[in-house]
C-alpha positions in Angstrom: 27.5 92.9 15.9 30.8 90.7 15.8 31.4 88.2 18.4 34.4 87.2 20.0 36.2 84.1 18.9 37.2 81.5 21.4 40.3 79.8 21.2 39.5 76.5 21.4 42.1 74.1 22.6 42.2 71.1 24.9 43.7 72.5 28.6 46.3 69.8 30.0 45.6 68.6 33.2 47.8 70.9 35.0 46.3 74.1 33.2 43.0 72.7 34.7 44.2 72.2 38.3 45.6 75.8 38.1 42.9 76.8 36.6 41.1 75.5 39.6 43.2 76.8 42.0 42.7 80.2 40.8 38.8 80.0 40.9 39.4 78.6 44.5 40.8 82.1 45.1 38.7 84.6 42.9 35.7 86.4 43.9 34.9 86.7 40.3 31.2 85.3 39.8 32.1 81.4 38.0 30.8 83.0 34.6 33.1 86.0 34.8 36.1 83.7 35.8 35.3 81.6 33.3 35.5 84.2 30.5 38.6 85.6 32.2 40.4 82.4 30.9 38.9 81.8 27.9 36.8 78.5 28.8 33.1 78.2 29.0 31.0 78.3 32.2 30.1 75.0 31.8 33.3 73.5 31.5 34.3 74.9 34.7 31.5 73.5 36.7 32.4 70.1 34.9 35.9 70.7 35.6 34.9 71.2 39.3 32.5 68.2 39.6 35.3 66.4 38.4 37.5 67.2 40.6 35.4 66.7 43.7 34.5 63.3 42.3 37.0 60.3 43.9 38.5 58.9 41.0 38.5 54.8 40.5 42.5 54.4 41.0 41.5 56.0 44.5 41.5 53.4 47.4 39.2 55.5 49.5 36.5 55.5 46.6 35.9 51.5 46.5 34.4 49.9 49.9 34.3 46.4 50.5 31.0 45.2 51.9 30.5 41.7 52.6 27.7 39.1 51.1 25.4 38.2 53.7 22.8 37.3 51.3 25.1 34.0 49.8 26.4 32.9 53.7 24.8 29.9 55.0 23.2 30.8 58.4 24.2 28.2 61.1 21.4 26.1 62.5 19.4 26.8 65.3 21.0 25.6 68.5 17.4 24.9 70.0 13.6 24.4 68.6 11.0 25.0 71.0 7.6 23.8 69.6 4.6 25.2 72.2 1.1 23.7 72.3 -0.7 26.8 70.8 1.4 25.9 67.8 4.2 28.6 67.9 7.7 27.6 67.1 11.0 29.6 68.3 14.5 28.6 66.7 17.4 29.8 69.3 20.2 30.3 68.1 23.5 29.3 70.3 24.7 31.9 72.7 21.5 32.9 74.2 21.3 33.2 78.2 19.2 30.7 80.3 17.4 33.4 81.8 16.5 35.1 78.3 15.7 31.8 77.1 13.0 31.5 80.1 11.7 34.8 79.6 11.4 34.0 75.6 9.4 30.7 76.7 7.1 32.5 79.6 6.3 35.2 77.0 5.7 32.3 73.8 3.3 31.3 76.0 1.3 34.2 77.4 0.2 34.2 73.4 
């Protein structure tokens, strides 16, 4: 029994993206597609993980996410030392009626 040859040759990127296209439209199983046009299964599915893959020259694939781990945290506006030995740092900001209810439940401990 004689197999079939397969040309092999390097497709250009616009062979691959109508390549693509095509397989977008088939309802040919991928395998039978695939030997429709002469490439491997396998390089289709690559071909298609590479296409849904966001490229690095793509500004939508690269998010900016700041370093909180290297800013310097400001200091604590207020440190409330209790008798049982708890401590509280307050930070600025914090409401006078919060800051009562903080203490009244500090010491309740």
């Amino acid at each position: 029994m004689q197999r079939a040859t397969i040309e092999r040759r390097h497709k250009t990127p616009a062979e691959r993206a109508e390549i693509l296209a095509a397989f977008q439209q088939t309802e040919l199983s991928s395998h039978r597609f695939a030997r429709q046009y002469g490439i491997a299964a396998s390089t289709l599915f690559r071909w298609l993980r590479q296409a849904a893959a966001p490229s690095a020259s793509d500004p939508g694939a690269w998010i900016e996410v700041p370093n909180l781990l290297g800013r310097q945290l400001p200091a604590p506006a207020y440190r409330l030392r209790f008798a049982n030995g708890v401590s509280v740092e307050v930070g600025s900001g914090f409401q006078p009626d919060e800051l009562r209810a903080l203490a009244q439940l500090v010491r309740g401990l």
